[in-house]
C-alpha positions as a printed NumPy array, in Angstrom:
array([[ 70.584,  67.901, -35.288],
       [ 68.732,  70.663, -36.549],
       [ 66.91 ,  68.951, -39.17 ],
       [ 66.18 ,  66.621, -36.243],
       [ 64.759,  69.603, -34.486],
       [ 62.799,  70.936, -37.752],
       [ 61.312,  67.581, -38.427],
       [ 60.136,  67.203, -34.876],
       [ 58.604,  71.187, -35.447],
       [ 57.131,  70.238, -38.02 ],
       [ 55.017,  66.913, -36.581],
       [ 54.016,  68.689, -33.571],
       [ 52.963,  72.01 , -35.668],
       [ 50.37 ,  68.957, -37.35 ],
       [ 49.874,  67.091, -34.81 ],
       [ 48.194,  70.006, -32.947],
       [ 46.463,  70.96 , -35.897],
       [ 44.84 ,  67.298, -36.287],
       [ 43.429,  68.087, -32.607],
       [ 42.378,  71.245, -33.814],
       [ 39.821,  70.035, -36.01 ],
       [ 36.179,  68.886, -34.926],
       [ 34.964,  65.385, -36.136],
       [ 31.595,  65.9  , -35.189],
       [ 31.53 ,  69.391, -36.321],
       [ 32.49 ,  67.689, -39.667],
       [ 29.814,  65.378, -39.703],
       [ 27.079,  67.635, -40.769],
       [ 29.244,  69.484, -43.441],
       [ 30.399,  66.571, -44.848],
       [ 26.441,  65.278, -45.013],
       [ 26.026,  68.473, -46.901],
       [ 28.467,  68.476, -48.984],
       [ 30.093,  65.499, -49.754],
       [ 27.765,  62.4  , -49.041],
       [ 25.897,  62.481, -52.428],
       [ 28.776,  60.962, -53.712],
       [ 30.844,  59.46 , -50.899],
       [ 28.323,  58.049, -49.123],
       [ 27.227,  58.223, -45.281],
       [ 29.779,  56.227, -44.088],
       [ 32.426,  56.627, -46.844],
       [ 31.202,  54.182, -48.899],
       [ 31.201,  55.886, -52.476],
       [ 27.993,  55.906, -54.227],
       [ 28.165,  53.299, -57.005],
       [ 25.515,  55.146, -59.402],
       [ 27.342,  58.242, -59.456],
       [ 30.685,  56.367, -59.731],
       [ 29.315,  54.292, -62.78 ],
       [ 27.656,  58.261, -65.   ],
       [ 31.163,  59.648, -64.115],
       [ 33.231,  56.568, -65.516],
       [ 35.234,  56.81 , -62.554],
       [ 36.435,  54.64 , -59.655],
       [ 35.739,  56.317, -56.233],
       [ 37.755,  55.058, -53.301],
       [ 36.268,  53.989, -50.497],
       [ 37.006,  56.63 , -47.534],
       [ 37.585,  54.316, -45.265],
       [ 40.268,  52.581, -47.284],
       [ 43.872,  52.575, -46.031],
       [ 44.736,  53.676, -48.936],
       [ 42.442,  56.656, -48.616],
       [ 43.053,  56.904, -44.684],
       [ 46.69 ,  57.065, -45.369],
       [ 46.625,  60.406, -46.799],
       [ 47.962,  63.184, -45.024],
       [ 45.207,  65.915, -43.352],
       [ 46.951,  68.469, -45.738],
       [ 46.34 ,  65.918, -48.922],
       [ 42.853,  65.6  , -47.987],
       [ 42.347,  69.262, -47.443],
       [ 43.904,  69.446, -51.018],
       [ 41.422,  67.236, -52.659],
       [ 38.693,  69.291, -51.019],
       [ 40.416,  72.811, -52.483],
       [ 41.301,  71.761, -55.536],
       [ 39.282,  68.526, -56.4  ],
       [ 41.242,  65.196, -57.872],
       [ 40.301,  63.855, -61.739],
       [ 36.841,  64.815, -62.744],
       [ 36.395,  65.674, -58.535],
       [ 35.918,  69.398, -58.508],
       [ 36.809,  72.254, -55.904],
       [ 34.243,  71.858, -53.2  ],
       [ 34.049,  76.028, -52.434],
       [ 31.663,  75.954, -50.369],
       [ 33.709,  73.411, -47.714],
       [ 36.846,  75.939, -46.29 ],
       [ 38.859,  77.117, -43.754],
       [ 38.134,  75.429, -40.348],
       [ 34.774,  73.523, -42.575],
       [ 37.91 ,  71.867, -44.523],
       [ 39.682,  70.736, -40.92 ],
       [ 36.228,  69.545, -39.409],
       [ 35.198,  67.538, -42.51 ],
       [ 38.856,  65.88 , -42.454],
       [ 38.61 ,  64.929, -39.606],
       [ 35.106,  63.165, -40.404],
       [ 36.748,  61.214, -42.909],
       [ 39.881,  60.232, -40.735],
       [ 37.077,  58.802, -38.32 ],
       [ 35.382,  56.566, -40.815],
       [ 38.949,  54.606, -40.455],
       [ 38.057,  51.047, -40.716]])
């Protein structure tokens, strides 16, 4: 029962934070910040893909979409392969632009 009760914590405690975050406040940041590479609508940019010998996923992916808001936060902190740290994309920046990306759900 209580790990019943922690579990069920726990999703709300995300949950809430998920509503927390601003899609549209997102938007710009992530046009700022991120759409170089990933494209406007998620769609990773093929030239920049192709210099860094890498394959981008497509943000809208499920594969992509099925990340948790805390993975995706992580990627953003801490950058993924030859991804690095976006710095200048934190705090409540990191929530908004997350929840960008969780729009672009196909």
């Amino acid at each position: 029962m209580r790990t019943f009760l922690t579990v069920l914590a726990l999703t709300a405690l995300s949950v809430s934070a998920a509503f927390a975050a601003d899609a549209k406040a997102g938007q710009p940041v992530y046009d700022k910040s991120c759409k170089s590479c990933h494209g406007a609508d998620g769609t990773a940019n093929a030239g920049v893909a192709k210099m860094m010998k890498v394959e981008m996923k497509d943000l809208k992916s499920p594969e992509v979409q099925s990340l948790s808001a805390a993975d995706l936060k992580k990627v953003i902190a801490e950058g993924k392969g030859k991804m690095k740290p976006i710095a200048s994309v934190s705090g409540a920046d990191a929530d908004n632009v997350v929840a960008y990306v969780k729009s672009l759900k196909k």
